[in-house]
N, CA, C and O atoms as a GROMACS GRO file, in nm:
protein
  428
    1UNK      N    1   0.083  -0.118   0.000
    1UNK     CA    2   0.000   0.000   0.000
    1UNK      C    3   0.088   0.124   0.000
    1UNK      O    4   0.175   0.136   0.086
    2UNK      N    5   0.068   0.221  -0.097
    2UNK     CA    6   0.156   0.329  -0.122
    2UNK      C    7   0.073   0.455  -0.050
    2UNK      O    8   0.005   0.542  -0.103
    3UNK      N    9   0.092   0.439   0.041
    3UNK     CA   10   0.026   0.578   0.136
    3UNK      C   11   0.115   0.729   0.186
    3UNK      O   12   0.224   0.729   0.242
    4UNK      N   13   0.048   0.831   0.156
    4UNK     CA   14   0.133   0.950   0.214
    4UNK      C   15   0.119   0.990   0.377
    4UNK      O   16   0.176   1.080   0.439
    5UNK      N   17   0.030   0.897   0.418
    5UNK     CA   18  -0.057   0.915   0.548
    5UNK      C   19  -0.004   0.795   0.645
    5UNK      O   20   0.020   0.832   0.760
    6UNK      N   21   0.014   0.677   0.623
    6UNK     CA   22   0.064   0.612   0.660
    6UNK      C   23   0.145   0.498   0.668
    6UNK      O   24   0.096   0.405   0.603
    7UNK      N   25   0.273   0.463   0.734
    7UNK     CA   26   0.394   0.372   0.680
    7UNK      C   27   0.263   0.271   0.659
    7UNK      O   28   0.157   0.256   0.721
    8UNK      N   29   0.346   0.185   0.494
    8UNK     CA   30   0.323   0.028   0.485
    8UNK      C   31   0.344  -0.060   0.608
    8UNK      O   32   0.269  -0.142   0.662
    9UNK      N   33   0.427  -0.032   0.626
    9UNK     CA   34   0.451  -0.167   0.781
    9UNK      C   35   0.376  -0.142   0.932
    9UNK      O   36   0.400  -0.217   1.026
   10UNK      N   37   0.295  -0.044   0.941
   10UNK     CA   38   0.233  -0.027   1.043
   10UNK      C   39   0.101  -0.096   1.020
   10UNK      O   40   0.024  -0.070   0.928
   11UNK      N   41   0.081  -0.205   1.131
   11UNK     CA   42  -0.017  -0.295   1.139
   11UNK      C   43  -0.112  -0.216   1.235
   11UNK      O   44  -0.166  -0.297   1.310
   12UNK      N   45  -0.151  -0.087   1.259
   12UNK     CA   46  -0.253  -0.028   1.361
   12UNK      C   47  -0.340   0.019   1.256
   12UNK      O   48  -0.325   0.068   1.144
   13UNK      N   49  -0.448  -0.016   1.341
   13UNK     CA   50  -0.605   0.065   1.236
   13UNK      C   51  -0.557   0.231   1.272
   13UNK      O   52  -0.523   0.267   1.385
   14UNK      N   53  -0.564   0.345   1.121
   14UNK     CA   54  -0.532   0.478   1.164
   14UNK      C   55  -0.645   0.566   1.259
   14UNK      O   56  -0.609   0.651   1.339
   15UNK      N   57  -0.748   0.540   1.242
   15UNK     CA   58  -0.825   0.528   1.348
   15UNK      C   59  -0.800   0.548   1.485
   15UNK      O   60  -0.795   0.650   1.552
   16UNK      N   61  -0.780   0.372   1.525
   16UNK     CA   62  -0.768   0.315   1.635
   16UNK      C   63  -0.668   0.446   1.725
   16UNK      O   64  -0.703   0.508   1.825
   17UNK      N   65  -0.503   0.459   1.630
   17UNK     CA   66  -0.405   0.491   1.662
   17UNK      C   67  -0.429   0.652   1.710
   17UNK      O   68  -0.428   0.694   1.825
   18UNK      N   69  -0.453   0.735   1.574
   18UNK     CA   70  -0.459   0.844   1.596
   18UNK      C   71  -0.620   0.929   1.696
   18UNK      O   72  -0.600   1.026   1.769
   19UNK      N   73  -0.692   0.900   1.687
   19UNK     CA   74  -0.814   0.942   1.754
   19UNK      C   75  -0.830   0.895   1.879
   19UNK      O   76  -0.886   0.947   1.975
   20UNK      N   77  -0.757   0.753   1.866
   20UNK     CA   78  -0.852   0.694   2.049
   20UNK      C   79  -0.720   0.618   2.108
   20UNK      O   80  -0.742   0.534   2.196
   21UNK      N   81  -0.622   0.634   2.077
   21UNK     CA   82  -0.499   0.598   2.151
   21UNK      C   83  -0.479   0.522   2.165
   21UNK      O   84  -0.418   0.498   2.269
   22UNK      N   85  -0.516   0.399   2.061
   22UNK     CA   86  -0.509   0.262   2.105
   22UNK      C   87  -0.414   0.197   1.956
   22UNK      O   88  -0.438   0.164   1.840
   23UNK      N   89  -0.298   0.208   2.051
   23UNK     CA   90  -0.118   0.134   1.941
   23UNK      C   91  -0.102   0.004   1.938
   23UNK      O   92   0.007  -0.051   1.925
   24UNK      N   93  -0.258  -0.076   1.956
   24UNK     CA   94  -0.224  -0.227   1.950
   24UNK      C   95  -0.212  -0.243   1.803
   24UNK      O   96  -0.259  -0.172   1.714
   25UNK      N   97  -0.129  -0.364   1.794
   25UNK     CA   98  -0.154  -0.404   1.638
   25UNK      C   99  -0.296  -0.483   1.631
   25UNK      O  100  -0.343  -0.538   1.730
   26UNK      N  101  -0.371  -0.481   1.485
   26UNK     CA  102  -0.445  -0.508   1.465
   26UNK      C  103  -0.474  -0.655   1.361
   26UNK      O  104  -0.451  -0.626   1.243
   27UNK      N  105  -0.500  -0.742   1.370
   27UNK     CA  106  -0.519  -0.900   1.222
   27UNK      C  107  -0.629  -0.858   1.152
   27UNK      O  108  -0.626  -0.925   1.049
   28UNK      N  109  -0.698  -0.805   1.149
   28UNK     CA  110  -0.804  -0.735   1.054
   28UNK      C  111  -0.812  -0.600   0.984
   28UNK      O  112  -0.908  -0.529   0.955
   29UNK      N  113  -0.650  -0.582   0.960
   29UNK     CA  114  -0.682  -0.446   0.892
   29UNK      C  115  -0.726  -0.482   0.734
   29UNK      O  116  -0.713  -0.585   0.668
   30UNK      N  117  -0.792  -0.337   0.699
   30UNK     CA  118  -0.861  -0.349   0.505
   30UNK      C  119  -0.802  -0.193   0.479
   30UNK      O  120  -0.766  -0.126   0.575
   31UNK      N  121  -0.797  -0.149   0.363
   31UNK     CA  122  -0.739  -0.063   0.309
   31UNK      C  123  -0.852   0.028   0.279
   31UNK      O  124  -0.943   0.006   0.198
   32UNK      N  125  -0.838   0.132   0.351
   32UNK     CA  126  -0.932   0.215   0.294
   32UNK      C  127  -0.892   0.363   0.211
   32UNK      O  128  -0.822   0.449   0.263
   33UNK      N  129  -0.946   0.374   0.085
   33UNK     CA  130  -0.910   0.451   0.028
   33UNK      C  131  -1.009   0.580   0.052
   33UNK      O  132  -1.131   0.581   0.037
   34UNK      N  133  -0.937   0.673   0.086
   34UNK     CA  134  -1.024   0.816   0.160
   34UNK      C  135  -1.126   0.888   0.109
   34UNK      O  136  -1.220   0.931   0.176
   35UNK      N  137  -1.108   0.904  -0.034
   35UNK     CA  138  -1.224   0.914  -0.117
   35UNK      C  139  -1.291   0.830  -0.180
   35UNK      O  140  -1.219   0.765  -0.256
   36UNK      N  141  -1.402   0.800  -0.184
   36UNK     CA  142  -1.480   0.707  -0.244
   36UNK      C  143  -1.514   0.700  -0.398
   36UNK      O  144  -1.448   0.773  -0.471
   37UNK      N  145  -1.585   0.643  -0.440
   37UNK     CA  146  -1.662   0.656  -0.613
   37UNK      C  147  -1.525   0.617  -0.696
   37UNK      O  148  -1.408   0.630  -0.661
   38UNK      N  149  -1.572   0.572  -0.804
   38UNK     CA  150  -1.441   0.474  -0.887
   38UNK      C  151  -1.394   0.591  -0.929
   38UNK      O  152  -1.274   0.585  -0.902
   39UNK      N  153  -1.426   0.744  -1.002
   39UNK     CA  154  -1.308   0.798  -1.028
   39UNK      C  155  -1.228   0.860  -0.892
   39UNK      O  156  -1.109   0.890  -0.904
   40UNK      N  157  -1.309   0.881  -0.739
   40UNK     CA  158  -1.199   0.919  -0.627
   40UNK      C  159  -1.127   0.832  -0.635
   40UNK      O  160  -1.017   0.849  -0.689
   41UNK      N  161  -1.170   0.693  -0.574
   41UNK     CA  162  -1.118   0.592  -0.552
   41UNK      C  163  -0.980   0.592  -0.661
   41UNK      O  164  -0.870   0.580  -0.608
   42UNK      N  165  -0.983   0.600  -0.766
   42UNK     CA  166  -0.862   0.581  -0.830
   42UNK      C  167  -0.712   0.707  -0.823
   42UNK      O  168  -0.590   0.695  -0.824
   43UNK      N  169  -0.811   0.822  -0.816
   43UNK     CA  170  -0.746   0.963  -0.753
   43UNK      C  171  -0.675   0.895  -0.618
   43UNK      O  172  -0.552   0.892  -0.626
   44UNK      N  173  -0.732   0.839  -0.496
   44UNK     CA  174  -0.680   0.842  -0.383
   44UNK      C  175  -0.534   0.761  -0.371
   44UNK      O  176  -0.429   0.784  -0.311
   45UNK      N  177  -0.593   0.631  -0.478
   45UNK     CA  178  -0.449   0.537  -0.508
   45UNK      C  179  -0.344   0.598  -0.548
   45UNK      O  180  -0.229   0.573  -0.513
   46UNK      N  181  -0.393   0.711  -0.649
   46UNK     CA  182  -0.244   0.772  -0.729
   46UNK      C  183  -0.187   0.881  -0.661
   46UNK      O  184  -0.075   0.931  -0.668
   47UNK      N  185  -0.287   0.908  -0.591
   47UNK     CA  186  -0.178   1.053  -0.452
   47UNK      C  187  -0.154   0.974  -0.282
   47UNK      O  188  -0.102   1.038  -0.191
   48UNK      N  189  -0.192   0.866  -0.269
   48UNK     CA  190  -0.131   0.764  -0.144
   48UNK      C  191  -0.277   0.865  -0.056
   48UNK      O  192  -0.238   0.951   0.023
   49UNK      N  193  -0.401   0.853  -0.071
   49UNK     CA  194  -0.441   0.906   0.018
   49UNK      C  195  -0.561   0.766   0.084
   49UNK      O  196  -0.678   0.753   0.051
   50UNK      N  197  -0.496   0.690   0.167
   50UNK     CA  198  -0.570   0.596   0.217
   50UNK      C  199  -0.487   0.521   0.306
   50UNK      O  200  -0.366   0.518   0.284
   51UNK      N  201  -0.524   0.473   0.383
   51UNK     CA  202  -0.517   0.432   0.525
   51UNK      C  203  -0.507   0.310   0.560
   51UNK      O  204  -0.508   0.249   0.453
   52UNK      N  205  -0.494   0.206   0.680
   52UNK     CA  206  -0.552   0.113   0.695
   52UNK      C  207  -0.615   0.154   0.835
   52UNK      O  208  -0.584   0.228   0.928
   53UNK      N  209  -0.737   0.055   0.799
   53UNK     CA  210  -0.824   0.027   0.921
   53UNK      C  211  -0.871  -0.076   0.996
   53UNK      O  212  -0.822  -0.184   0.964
   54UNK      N  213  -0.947  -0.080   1.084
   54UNK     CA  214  -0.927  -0.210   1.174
   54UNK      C  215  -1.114  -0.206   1.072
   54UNK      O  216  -1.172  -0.105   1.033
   55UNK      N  217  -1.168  -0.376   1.058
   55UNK     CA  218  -1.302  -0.396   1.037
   55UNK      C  219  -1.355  -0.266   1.035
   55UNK      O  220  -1.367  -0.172   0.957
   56UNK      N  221  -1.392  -0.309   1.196
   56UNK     CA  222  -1.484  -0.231   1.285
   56UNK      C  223  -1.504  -0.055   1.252
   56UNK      O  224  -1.610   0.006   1.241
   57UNK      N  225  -1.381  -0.008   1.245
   57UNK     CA  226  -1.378   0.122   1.174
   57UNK      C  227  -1.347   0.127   1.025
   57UNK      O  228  -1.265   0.206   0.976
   58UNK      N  229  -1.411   0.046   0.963
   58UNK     CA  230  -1.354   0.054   0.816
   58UNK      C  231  -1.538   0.017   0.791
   58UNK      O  232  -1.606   0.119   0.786
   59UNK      N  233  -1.606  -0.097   0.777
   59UNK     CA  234  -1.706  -0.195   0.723
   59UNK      C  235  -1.843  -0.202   0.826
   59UNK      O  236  -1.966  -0.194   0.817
   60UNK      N  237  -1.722  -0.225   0.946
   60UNK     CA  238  -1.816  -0.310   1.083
   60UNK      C  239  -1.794  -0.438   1.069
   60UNK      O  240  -1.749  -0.505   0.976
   61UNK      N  241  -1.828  -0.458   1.163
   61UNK     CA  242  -1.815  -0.597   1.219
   61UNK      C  243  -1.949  -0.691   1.233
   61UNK      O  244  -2.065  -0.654   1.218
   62UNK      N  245  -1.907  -0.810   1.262
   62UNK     CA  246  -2.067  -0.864   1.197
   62UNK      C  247  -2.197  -0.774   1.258
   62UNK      O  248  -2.302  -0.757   1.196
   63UNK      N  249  -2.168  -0.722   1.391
   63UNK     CA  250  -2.282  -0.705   1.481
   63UNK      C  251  -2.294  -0.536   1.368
   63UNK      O  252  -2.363  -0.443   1.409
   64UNK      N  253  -2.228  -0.526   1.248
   64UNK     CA  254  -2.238  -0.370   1.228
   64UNK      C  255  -2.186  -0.275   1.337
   64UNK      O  256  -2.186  -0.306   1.456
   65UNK      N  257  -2.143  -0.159   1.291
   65UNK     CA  258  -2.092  -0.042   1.366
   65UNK      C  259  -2.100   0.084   1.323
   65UNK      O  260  -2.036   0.120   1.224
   66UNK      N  261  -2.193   0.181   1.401
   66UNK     CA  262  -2.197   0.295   1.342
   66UNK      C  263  -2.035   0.393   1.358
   66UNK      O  264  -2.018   0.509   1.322
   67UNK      N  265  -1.940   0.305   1.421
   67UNK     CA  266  -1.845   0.379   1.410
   67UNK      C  267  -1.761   0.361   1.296
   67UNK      O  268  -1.651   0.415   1.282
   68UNK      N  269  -1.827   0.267   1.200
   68UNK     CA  270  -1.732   0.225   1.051
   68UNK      C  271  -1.757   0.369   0.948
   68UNK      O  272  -1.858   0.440   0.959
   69UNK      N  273  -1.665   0.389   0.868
   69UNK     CA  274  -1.698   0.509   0.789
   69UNK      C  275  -1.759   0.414   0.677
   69UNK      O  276  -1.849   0.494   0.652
   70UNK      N  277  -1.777   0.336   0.611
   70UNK     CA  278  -1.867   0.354   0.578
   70UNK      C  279  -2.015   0.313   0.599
   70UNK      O  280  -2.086   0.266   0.510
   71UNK      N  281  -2.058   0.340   0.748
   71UNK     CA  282  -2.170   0.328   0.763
   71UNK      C  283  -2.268   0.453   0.791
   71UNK      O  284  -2.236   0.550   0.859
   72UNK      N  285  -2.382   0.435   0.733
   72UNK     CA  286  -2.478   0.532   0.683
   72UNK      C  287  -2.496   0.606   0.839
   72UNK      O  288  -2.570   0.704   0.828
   73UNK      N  289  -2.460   0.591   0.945
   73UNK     CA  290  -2.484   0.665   1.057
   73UNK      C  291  -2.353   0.639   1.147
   73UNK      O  292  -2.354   0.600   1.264
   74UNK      N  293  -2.229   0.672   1.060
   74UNK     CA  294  -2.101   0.734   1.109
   74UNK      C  295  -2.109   0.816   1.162
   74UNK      O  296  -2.199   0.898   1.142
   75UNK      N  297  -1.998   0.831   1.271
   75UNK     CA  298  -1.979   0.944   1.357
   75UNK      C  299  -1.897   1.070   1.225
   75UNK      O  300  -1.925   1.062   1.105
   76UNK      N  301  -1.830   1.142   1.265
   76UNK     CA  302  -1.700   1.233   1.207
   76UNK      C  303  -1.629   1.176   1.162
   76UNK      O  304  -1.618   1.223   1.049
   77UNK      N  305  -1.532   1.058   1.178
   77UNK     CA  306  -1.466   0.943   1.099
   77UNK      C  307  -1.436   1.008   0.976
   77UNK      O  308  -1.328   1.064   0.954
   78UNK      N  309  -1.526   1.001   0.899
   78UNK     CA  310  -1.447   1.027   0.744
   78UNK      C  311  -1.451   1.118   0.723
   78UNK      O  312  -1.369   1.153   0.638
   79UNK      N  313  -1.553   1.234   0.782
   79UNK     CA  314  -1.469   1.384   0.764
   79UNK      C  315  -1.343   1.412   0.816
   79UNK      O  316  -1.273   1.505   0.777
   80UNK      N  317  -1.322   1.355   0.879
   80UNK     CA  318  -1.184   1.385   0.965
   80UNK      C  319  -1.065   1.290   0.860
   80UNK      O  320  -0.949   1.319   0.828
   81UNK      N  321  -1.110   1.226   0.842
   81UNK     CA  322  -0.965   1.140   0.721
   81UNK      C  323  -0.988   1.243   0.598
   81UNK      O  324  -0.894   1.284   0.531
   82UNK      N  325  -1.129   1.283   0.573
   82UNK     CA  326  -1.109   1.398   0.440
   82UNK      C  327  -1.036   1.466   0.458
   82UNK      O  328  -0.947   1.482   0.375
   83UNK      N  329  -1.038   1.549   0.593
   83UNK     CA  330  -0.983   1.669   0.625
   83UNK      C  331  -0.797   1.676   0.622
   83UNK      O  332  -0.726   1.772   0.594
   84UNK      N  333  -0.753   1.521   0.667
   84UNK     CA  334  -0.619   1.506   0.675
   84UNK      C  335  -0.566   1.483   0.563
   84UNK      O  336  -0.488   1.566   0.516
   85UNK      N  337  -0.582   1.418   0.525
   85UNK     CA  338  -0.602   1.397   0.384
   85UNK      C  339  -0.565   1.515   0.291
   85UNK      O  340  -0.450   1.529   0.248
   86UNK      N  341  -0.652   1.588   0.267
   86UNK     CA  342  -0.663   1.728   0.190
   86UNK      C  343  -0.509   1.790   0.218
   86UNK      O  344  -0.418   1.805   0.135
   87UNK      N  345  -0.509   1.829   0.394
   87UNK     CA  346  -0.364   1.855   0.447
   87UNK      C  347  -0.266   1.818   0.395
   87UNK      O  348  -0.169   1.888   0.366
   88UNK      N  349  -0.280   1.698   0.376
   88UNK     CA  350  -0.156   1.610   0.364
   88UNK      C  351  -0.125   1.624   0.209
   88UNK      O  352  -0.005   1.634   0.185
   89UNK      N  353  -0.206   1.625   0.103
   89UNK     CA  354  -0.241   1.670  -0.024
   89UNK      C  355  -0.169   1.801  -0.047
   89UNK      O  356  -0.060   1.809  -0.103
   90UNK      N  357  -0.238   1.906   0.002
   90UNK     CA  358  -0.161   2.077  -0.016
   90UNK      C  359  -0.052   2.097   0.052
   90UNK      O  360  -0.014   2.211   0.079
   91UNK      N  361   0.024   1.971   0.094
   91UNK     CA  362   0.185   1.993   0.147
   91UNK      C  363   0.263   1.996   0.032
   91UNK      O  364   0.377   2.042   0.031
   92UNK      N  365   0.192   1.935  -0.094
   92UNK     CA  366   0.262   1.914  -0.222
   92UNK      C  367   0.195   1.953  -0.328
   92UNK      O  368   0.249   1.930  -0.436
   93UNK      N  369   0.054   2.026  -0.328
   93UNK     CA  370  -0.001   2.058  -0.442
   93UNK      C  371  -0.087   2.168  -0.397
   93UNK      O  372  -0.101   2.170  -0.275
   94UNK      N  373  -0.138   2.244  -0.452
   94UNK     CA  374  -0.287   2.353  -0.416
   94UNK      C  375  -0.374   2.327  -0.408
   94UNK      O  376  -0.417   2.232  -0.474
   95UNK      N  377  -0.453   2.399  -0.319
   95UNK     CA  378  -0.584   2.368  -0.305
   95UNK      C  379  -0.696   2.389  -0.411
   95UNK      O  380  -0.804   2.340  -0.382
   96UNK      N  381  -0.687   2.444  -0.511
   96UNK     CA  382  -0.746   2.446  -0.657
   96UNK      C  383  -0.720   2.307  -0.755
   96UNK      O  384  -0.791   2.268  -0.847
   97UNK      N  385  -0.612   2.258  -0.710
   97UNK     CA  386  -0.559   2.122  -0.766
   97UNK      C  387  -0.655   2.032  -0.722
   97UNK      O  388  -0.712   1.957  -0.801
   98UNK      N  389  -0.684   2.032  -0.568
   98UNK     CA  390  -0.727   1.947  -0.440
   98UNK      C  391  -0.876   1.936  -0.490
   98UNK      O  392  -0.951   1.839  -0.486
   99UNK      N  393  -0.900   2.078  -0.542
   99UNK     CA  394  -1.091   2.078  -0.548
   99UNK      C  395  -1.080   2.052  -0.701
   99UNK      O  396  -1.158   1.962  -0.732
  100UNK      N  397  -1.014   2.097  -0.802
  100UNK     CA  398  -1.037   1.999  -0.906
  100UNK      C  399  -1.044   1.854  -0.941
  100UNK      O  400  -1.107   1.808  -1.036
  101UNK      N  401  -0.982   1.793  -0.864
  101UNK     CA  402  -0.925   1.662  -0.857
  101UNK      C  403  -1.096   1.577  -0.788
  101UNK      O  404  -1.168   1.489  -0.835
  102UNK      N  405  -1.103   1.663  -0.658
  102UNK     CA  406  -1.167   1.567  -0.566
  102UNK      C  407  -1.300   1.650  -0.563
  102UNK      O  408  -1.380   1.600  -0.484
  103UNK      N  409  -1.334   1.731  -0.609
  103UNK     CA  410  -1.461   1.848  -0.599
  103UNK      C  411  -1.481   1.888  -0.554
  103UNK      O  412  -1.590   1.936  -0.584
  104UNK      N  413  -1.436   1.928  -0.440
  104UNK     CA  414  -1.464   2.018  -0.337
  104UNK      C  415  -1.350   2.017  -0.218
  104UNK      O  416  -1.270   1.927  -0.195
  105UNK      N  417  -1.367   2.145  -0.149
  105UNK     CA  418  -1.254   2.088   0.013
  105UNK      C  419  -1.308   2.105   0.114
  105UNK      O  420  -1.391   2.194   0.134
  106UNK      N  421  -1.273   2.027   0.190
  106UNK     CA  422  -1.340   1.941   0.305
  106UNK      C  423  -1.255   2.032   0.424
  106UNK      O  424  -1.257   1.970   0.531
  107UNK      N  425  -1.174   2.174   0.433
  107UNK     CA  426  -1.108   2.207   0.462
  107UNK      C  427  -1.192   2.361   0.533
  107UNK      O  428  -1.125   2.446   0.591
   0.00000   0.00000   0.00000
């Protein structure tokens, strides 16, 4: 996984790590790419903007979780990876780049 957000070899959901302080490693991480829809989705691959996550904050888990981004009654979760994201984006490009690319800023 070619991420600008986070090392390949870190086995922690970014989640888990950065928001709720929890540096365990995780056996269920999935790759989540920060913007969604097949043309984000392909945008996010080619500028490293995606993450890994544990299930639970990525999908849910069988019991479901409204704390997964993508579930229809997420908390802040994925505004907050938009938002870093974007950051992490205009360290190397403009924000006119950022809203052409992705349609808008989340900023």
């Amino acid at each position: 996984m070619k991420s600008i957000l986070q090392d390949k070899k870190d086995r922690q959901c970014y989640i888990c790590k950065n928001f709720l302080g929890d540096y365990s490693e995780k056996r269920d991480l999935e790759e989540h790419h920060i913007f969604q829809g097949v043309a984000n989705r392909k945008q996010s691959e080619k500028y490293g903007l995606k993450v890994m996550l544990c299930r639970h904050h990525h999908t849910g888990d069988i019991n479901g979780s409204k704390d997964a981004v993508h579930s229809k009654g997420c908390n802040d979760y994925d505004q907050r990876l938009k938002q870093i994201a974007q950051v992490a984006f205009e360290q190397n490009h403009s924000r006119e780049e950022f809203m052409s690319i992705f349609g808008k800023s989340y900023l």
